[in-house]
N, C-alpha and C positions, 0 to 999 in steps of 0.2 A: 290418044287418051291424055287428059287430064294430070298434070304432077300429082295434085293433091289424088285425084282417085288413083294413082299410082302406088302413092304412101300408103294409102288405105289398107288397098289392097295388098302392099305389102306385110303389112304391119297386120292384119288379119292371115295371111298365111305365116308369118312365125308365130302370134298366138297357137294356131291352131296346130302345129308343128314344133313346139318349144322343149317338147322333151324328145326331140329327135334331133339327128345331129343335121344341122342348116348351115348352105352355107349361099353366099351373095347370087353364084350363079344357078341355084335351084328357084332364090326368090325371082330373080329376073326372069327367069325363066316364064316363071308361073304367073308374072304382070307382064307379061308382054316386051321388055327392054332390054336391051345390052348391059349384059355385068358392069360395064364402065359408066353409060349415063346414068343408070340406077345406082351405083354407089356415090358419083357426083349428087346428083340429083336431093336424094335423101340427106345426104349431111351439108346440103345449102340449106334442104327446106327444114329440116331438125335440129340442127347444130351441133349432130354428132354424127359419127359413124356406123353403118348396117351392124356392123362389129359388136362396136360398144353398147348398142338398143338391145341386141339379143343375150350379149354379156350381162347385161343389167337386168333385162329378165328371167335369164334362167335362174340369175342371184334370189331375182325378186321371189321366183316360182318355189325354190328352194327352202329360203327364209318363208312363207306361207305353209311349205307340207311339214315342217318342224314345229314351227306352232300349233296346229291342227294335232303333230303326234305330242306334243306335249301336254296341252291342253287337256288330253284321254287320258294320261298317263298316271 
């Protein structure tokens, strides 16, 4: 497989898993690769780490249900 369709698909399985607790070797798991090329892999072709993309989205996920509950409020 493809790096890029590897990212994809990773990056579609923590979307899709973002309020559960994820971690590098469930992603690899689920794209087909070793926890180690796949953390390589992703933070050559992204410029960061599995880590800090899921770090930064849970934030992102977080900061979105706060506005949504304040927005009603």
């Amino acid at each position: 497989m493809e790096w890029m369709a590897i990212i994809g698909d990773s990056v579609q399985y923590i979307e899709d898993h973002i309020t559960e607790d994820i971690s590098t070797e469930n992603i690899a798991k689920a794209v087909g690769v070793s926890p180690f090329y796949f953390q390589k892999g992703f933070a050559m072709l992204c410029g960061f780490s599995v880590a800090e993309y899921i770090r930064n989205r849970k934030s992102v996920s977080m900061t979105e249900s706060w506005s949504y509950v304040f927005r009603f409020a």
